[in-house]
DODO-320846 format. One record per residue: residue in three letters; x, y, z of N, C-alpha, C, O, CB in turn. Coordinates in steps of 0.2 Angstrom, whole numbers, plus 5000, padded with zeros to 4 digits. Each point is the difference from the previous one (the first is absolute). Glycine has a CB too. Layout:
! residues N
alaXYZXYZXYZXYZXYZ...
***
This chain:
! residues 420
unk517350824684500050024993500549964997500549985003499150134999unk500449874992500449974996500650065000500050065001499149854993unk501550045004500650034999500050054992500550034999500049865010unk498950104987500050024993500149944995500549974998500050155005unk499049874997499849934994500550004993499950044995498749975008unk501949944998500250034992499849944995500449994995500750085009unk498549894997499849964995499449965003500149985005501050024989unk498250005002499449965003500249954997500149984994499050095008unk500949885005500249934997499449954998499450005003501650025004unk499049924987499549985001500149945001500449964998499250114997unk499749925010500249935003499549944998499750014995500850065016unk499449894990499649934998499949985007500450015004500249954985unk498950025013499649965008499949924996499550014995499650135013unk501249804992499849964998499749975006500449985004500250034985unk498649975011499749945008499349994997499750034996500850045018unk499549874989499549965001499150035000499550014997501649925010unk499250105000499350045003500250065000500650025001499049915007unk499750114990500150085000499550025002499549974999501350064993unk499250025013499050045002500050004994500550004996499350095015unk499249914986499749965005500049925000499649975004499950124995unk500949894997500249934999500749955006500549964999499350124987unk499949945017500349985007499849965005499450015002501150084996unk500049875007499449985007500450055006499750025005499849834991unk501250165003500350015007500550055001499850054997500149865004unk500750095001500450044998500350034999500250065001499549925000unk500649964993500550014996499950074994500550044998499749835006unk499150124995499750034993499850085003500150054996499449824999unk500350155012500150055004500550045000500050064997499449885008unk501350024998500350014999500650034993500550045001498849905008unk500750024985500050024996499750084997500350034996499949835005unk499350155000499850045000500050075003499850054997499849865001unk500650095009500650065002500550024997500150054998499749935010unk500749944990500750024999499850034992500450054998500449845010unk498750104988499850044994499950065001500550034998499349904998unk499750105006499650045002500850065005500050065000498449845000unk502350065002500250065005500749994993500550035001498849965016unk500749964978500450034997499850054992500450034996500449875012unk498450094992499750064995499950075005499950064997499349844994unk500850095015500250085005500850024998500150064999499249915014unk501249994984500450025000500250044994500450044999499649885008unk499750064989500050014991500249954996500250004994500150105008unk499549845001500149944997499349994993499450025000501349935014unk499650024980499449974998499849925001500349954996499950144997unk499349905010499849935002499549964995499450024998500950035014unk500049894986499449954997500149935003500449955000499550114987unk499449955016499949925005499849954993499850024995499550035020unk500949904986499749944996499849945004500449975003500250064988unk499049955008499649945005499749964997500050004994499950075013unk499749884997499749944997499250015001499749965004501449974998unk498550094995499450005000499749935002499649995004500550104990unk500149855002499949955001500149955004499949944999500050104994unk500549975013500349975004499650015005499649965002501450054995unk498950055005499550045004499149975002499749985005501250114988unk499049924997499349965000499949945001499549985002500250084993unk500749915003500049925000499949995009499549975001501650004986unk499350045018500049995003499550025006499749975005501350004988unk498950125005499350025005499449984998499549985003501150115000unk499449914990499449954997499550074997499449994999500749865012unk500050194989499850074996500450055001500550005004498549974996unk500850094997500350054996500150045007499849975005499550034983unk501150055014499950045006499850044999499950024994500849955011unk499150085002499550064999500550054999500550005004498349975003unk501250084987500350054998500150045007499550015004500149984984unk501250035012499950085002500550044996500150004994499649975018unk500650084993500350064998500649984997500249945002499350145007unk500849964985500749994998500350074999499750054998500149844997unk500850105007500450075000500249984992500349964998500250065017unk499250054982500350014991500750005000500249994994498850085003unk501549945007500650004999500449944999500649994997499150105010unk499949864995500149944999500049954996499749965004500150085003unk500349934988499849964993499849955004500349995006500550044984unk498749935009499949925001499849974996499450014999500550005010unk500449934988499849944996499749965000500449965001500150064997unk499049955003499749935003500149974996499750024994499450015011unk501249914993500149934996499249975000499650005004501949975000unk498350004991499549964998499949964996500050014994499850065009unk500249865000499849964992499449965000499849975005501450034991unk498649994998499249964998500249935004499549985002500150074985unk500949925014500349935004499650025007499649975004502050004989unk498650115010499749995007500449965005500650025001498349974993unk500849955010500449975006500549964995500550035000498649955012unk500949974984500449984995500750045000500549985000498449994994unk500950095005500550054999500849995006500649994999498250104997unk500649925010500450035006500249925003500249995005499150154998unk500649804992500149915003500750004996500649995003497949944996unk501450084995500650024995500650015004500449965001498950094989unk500750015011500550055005500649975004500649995000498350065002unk500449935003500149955007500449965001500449985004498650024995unk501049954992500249945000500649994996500449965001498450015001unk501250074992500650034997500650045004500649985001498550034990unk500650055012500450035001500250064997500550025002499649895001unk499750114993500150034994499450054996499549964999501249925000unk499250174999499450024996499849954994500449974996499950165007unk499049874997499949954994499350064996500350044996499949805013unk499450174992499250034997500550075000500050024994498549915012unk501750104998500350095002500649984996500350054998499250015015unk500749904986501150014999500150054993500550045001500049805002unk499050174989500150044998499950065001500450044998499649884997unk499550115009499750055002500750055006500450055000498049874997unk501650025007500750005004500850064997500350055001499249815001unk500450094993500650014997500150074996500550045000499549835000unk499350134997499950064996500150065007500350054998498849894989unk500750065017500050045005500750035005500250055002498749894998unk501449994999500649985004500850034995500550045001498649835005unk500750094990500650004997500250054996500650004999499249915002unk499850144997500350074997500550035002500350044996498849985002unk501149985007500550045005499750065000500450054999500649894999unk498350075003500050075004499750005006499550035001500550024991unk500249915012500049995008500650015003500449964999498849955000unk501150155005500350005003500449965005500649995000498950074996unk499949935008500049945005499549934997499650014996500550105014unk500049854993499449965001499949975005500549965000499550024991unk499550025015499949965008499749954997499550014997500450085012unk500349874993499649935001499650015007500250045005500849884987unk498550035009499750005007499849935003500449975003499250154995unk499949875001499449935001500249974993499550024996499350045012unk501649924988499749984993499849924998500249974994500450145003unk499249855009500049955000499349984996500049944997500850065013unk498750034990499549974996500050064992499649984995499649975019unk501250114985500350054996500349964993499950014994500350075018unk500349874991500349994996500649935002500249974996499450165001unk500749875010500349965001500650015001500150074999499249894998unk501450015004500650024999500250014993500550024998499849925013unk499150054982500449994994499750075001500450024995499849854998unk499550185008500150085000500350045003499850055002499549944995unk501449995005500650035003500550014994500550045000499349915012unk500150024986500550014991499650074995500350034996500049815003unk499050165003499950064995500250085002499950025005499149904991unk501350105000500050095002500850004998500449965000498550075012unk501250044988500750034999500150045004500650025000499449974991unk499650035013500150055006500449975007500049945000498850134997unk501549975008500049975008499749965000499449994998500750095007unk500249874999499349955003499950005007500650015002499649914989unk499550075013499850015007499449955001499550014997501050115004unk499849815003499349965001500050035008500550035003499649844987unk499350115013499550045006499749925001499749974996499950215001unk500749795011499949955000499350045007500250045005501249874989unk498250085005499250025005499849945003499750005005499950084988unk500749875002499849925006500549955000500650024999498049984999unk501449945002500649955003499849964991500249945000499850055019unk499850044977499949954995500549974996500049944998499250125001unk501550015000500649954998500049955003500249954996500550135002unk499249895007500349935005499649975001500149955003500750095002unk498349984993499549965005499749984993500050054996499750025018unk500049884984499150034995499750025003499950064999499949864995unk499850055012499550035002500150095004499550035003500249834997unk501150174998499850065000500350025009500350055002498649944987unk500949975013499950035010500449955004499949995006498650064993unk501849925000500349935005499749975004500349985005500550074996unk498749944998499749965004499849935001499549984996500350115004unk500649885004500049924996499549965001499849995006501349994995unk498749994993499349965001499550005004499749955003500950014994unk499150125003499750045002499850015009499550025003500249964984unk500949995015499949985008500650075005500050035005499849794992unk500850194998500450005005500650064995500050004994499649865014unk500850184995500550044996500549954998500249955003499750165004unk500449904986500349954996500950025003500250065000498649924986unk501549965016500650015003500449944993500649995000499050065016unk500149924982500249944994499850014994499550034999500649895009unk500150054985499749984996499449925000500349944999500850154998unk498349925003499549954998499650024994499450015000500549955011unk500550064983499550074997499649954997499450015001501450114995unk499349824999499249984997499649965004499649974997500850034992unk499649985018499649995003499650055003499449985001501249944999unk499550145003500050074999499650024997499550025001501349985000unk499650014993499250034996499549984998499650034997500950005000unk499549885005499449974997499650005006499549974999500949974992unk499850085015499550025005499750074999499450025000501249895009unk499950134989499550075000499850014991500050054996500750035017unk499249864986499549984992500250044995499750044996499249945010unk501750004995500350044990500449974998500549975004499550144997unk500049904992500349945000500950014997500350054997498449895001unk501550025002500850015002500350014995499749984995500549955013unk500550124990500050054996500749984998500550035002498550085002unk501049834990500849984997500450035001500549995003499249974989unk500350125003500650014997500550055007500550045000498749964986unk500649965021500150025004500649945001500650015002498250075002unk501149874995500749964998500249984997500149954998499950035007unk500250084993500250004991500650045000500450004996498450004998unk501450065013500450064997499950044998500550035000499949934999unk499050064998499950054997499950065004500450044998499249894994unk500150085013500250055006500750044998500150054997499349865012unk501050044995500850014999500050034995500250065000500349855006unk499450074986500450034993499750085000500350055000499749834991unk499450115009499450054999500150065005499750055000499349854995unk501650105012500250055005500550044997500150065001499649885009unk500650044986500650014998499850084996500450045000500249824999unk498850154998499750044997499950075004500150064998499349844995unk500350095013500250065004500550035006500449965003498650024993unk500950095004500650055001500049975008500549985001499450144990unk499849895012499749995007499449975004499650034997500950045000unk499349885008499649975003499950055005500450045000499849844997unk499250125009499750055003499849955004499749964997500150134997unk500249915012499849975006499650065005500250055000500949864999unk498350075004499950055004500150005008499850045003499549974988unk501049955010500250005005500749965004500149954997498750095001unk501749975006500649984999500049925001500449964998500050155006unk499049885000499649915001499749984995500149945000499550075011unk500150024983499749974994500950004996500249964995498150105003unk502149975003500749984995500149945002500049964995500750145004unk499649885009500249955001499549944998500149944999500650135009unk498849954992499649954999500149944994500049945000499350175006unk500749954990500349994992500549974999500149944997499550155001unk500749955005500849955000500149945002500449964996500050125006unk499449905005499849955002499549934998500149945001500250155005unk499249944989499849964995500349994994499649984996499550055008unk501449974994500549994995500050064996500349984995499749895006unk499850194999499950064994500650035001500150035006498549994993unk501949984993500650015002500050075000500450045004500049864992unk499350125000500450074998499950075008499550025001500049944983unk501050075018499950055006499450035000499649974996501450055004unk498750035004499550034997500150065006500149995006499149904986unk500650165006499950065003499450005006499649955001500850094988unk499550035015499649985004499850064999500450055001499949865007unk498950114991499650075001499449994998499750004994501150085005unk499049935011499249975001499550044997500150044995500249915017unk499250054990499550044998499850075004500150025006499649874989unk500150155000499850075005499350024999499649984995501550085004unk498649995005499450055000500450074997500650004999498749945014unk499950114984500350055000499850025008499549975003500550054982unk500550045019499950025006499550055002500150064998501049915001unk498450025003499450025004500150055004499550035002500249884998unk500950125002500050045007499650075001499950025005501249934996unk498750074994499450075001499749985000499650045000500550044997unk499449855003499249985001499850005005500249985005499849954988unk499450125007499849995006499649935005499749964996500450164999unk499949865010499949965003499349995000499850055003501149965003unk498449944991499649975000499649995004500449975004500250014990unk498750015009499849985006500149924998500149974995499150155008unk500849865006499849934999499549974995499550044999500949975013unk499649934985499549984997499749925005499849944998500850134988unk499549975020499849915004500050045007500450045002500449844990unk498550105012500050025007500349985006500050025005499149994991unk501449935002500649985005500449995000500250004994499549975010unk500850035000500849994999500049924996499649965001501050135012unk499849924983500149934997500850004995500450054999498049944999unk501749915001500550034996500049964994499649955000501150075010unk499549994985499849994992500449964997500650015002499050094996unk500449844999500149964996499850034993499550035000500549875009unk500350104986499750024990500449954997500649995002499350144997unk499849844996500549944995499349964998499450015002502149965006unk498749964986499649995000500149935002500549975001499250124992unk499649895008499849935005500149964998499850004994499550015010unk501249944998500549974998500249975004500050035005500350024989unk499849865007500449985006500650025001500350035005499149894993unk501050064994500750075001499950055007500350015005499850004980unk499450025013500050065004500150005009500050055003499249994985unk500749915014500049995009499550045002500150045005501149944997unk498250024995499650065005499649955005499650005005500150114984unk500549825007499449935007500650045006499750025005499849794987unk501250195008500249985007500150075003500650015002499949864996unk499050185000500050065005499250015000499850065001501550014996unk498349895003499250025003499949975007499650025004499949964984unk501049985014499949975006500250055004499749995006500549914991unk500250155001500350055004499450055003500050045005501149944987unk498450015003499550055001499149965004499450024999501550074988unk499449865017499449985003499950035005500450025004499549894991unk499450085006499750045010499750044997499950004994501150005015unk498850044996499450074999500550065000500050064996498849915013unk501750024995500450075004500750004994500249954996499650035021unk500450094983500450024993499950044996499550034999500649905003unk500650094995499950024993499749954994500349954999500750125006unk498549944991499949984992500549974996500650025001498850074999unk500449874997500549984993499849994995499749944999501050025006unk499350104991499850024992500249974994500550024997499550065007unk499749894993500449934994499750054994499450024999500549815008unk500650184989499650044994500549974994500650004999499150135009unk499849854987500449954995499449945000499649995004501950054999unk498649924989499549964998500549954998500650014998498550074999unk500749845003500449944997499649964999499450004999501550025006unk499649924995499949944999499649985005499449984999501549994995unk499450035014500249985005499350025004499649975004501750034994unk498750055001499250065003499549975004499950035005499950024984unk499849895009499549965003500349965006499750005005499749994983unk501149995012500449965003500350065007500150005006500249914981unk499850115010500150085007499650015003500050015006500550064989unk498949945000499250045003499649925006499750005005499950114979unk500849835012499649965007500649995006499949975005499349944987unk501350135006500449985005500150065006500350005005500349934985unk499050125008499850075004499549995003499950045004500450034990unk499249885004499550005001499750005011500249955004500049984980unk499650115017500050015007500650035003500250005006499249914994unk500950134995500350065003500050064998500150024994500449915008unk499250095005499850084998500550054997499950044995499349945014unk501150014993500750064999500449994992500550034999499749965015unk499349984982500349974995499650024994499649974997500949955010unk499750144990499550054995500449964991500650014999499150155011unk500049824987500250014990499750044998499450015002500749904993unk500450155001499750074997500149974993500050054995500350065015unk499949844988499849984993500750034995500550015003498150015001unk501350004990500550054997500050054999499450024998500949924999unk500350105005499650075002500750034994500549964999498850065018unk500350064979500450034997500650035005500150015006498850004985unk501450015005500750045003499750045003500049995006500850024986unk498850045006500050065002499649995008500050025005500150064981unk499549885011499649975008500749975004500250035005498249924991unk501850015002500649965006500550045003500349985005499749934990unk500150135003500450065001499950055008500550035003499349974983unk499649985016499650045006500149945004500350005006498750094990unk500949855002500149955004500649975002500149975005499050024991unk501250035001501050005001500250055006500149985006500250014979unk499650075013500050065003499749995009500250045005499750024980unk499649905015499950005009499949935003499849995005499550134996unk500949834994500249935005500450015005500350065000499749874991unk500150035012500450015008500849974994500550034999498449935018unk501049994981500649974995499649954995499449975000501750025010unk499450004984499949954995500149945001500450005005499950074990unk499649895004500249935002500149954994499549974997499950055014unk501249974987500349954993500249935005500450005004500250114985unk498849855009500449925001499849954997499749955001500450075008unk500550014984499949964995500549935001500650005003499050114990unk500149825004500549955002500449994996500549975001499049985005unk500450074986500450004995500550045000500150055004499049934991unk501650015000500450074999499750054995500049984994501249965009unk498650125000499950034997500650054996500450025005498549965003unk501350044984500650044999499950065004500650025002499749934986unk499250095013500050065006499650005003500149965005500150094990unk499449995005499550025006499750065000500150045004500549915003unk498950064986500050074999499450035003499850064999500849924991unk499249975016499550035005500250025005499750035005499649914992unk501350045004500450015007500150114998499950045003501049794999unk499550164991500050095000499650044999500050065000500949934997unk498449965000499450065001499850025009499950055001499449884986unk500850025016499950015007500550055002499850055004499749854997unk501150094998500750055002499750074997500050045005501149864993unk498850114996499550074997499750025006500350035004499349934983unk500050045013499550015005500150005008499650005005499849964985unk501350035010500350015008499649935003499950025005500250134998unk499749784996499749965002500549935002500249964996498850114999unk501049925010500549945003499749964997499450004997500950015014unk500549924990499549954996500549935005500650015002499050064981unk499949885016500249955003500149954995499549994996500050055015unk500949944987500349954994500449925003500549995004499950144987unk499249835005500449945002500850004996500150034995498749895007unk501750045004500649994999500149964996500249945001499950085008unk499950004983499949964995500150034994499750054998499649905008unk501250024989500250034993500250095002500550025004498549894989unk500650115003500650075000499850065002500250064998500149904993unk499050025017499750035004500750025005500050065002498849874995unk501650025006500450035007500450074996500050065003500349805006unk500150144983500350065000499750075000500150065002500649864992unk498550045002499850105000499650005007499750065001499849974983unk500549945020499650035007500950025005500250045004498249874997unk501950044996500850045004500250084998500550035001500149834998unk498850174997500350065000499550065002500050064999500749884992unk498850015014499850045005499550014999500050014994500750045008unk498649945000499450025000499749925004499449995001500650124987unk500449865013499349925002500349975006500350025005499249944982unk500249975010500249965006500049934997499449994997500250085013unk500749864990499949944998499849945004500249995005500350074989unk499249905003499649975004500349914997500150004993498750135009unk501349825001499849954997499449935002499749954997501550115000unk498849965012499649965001499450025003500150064999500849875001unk498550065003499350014999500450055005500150054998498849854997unk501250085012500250045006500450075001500050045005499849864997unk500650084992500250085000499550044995500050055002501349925000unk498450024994499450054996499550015006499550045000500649904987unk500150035018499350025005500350045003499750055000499649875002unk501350085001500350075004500150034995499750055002500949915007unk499650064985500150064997499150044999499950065002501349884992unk498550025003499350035001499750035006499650045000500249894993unk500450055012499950015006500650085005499850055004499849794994unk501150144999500550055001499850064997500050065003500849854996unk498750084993499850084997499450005003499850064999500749964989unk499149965014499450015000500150035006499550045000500049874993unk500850095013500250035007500350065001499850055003500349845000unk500650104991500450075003499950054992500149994994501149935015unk498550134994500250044993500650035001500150024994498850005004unk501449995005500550044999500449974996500250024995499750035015unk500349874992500349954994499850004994500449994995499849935012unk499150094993499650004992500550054998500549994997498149995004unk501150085001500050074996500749995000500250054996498850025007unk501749905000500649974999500249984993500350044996499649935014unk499849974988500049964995499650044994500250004994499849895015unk499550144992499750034994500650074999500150004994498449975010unk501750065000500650054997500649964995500150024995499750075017unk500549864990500349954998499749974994500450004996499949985016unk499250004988499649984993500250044995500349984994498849995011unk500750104996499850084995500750014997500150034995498950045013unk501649914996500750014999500349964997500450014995499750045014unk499749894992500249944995499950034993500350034996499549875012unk499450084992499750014994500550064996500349984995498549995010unk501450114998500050034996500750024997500250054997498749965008unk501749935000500749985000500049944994500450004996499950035018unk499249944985500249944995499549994996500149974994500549965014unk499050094994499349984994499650034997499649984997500249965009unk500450144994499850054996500150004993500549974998499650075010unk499349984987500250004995500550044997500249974994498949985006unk501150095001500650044998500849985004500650014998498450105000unk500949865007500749935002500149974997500649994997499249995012unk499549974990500149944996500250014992500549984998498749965010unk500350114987500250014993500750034998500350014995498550025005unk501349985006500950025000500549945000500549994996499250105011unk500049884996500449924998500149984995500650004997499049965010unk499750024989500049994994500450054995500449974996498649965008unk501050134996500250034995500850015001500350034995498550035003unk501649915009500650015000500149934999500649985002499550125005unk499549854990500249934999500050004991500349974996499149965017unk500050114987500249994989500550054999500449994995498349995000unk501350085009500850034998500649964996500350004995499550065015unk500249905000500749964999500149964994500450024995499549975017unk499549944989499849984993500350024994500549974996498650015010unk500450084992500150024994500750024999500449964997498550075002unk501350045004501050005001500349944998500450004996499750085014unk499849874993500349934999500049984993500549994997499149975015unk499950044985499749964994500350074994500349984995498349945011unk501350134995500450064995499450044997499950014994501349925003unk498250075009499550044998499850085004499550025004500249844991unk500950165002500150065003499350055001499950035006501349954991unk498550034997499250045002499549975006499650035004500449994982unk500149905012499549975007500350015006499650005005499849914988unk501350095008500350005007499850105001499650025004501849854995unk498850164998499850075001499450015003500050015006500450014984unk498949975006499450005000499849975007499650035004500449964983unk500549955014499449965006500550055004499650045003500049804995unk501050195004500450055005499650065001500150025006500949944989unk498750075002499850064999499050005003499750055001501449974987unk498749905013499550015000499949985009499550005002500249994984unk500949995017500050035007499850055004500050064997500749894999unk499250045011499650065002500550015006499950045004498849944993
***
């Protein structure tokens, strides 16, 4: 229970993508941290880009549910992709900047989160608002264009090649990025947000001056659900993400050739898809379940033998790694980005070359007693670091601070009180 709410604070969500206007999951994400701080007594209004969205999925998305507690704005303009080219290339709101502003600038925003706002608005909407500022770095975009570090679509980026770079993953290169403007336009907020202690350094290491905090992401906690039947007739172990070379799912199918064995379940849709499916091709043990809703993946989490993340990208988290931890489910994670700190806290095992992914598959697939090891280990992590009532605590003991600092003593109150 809250400590006694003494002021509903109101916040601002400013991103790119929002359900149903999303591909991944950042926009998911965004979507708890709303949803668990309107549990709080918060009042929330998301603002987003409708046109970023369509431009790029190339239609409308299929409606679902919204929580009424929630405000969401969808930006829109007759320009369309034009709109979100503007953006891109400025830096700056161009078609939204008066609408922005009129929203932004009143000063009745308590808070304002920035998130994704690279197609939103750019670094020149870090100057609007009069509230807290809090930017929520979800991918490596301060430091990357293309968002993900991946250099010239071959390999994890350890240098700068950025406009050769980007003109291999076909976008085109975005000036006001050597210009400075970054740097002026940070100066505008209270705080940066890293999700993980490997996406800080990361940051830093790509020249992004300013410090930045660290608090990953969470689940809300499951622990009275009851357990699910299997949704699969054999022991298997599950890969989820989307098809992506990024994603390494080519160099764990090898893992799964022959007749004899456990399954390996690839669930998720991409680019890459076809290119998987010939690359399976003659292996039995090798099922696509396509994209599956939550509530269906949920059962399939719940009785894989383990997870298996081997992504070759730095990923800023791993937020399949703690859906697996939820559900008491090991996970095997390559030795990569900001995968060794969250399995160093108990539930997995890491892997970097093809021969150790085969003794671990092999290690769980033999001993259950080690499983059912690792799975108690999982359930405890999770519910030591990745809960949502751990993690919303972070945040509300970071805008305290903040605010006390700045001399905004009702929002330091408010965010104090809404502690659990």
């Amino acid at each position: 229970m809250c400590k006694g709410l003494v002021v509903a604070l109101k916040i601002a969500m400013l991103t790119t993508f929002y359900p149903p206007y999303n591909f991944g999951g950042d926009g998911a994400g965004i979507n708890r941290l709303s949803t668990g701080l309107a549990d709080r007594g918060h009042e929330v209004t998301v603002i987003h880009d409708r046109d970023a969205y369509v431009a790029l999925a190339g239609r409308e998305p299929a409606p679902i549910p919204s929580d009424p507690r929630i405000k969401v704005i969808g930006l829109k303009s007759s320009l369309g992709k034009l709109s979100m080219l503007l953006t891109h290339q400025l830096g700056r709101p161009v078609t939204h900047a008066r609408q922005l502003s009129d929203l932004l600038d009143g000063g009745s925003f308590d808070i304002i989160w920035f998130h994704n706002v690279s197609l939103i608005g750019g670094p020149g909407l870090l100057q609007y608002g009069n509230g807290l500022k809090l930017y929520e770095a979800h991918e490596h975009w301060l430091v990357c264009e293309t968002h993900v570090l991946w250099q010239d679509g071959e390999r994890p980026c350890e240098d700068r090649h950025c406009l050769s770079c980007t003109l291999r993953h076909r976008r085109p290169p975005q000036i006001w990025r050597r210009t400075g403007m970054l740097t002026r336009e940070a100066r505008h907020v209270d705080a940066f947000i890293a999700k993980s202690e490997f996406s800080r350094q990361k940051h830093r290491a790509f020249g992004f001056a300013r410090d930045m905090e660290v608090i990953p992401y969470f689940l809300p906690d499951s622990a009275s659900r009851a357990m699910s039947e299997s949704p699969y007739p054999r022991p298997y172990f599950l890969f989820v993400g989307r098809l992506e070379k990024i994603k390494g799912v080519q160099d764990i199918i090898p893992a799964f050739g022959g007749a004899n064995g456990p399954d390996l379940l690839i669930a998720g849709t991409g680019e890459y898809e076809q290119t998987l499916r010939e690359q399976a091709e003659g292996h039995s043990r090798v099922t696509f379940l396509g994209r599956l809703a939550p509530e269906v993946l949920t059962a399939y989490y719940e009785h894989a033998r383990a997870l298996i993340v081997p992504s070759l990208c730095y990923e800023t988290f791993g937020i399949i790694i703690i859906e697996a931890f939820r559900a008491g489910t090991p996970v095997l994670a390559r030795r990569l980005g900001p995968f060794p700190e969250i399995i160093a806290k108990g539930g997995g095992l890491l892997f970097e070359r093809a021969d150790e992914l085969r003794a671990a598959i092999t290690t769980i697939s033999s001993d259950g007693h080690y499983r059912e090891k690792l799975s108690r280990a999982a359930r405890k992590a999770f519910q030591e670091n990745w809960a949502d009532r751990i993690v919303l605590n972070r945040y509300f003991d970071l805008i305290s601070r903040l605010a006390r600092e700045r001399g905004m003593n009702e929002v330091s109150a408010a965010a104090e009180a809404s502690r659990t």
